[in-house]
N, C-alpha and C positions, 0 to 999 in steps of 0.2 A: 886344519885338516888338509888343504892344499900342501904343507908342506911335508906331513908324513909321507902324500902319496908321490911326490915327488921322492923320498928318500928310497924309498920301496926299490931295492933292485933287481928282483925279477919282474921281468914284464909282463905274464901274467898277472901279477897282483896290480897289477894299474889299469883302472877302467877308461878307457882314452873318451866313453860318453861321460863319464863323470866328470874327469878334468874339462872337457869342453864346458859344463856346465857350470862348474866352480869358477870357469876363468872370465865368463859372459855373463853372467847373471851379477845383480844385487843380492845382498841377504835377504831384503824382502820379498824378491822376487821368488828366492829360495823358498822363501820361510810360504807363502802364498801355496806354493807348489808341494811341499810337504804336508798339509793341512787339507788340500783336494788330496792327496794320496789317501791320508788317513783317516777322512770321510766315503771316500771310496770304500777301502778294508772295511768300516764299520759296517756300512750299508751291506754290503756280504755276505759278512758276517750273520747281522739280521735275517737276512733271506734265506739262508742257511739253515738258522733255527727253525725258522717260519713253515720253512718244508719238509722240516721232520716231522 
């Protein structure tokens, strides 16, 4: 992934917090941080419904 986003030559398509993220992080660290996201989304999600 890191090095699509490096080929990427408009600068636009390159999110300079991503790359910081890819460059400093573990994949577990990643992987950790993707899973509170998408516990996050779910929980939302639910409240969402809950309020209709």
């Amino acid at each position: 992934m890191l090095k699509t986003l490096k080929k990427s030559k408009k600068k636009k398509d390159i999110d300079e917090h991503l790359l910081y993220i890819l460059k400093n992080t573990t994949p577990y660290q990643r992987m950790v941080w993707l899973k509170k996201t998408l516990d996050f989304w779910k929980t939302l999600k639910r409240k969402e419904r809950v309020g209709n």
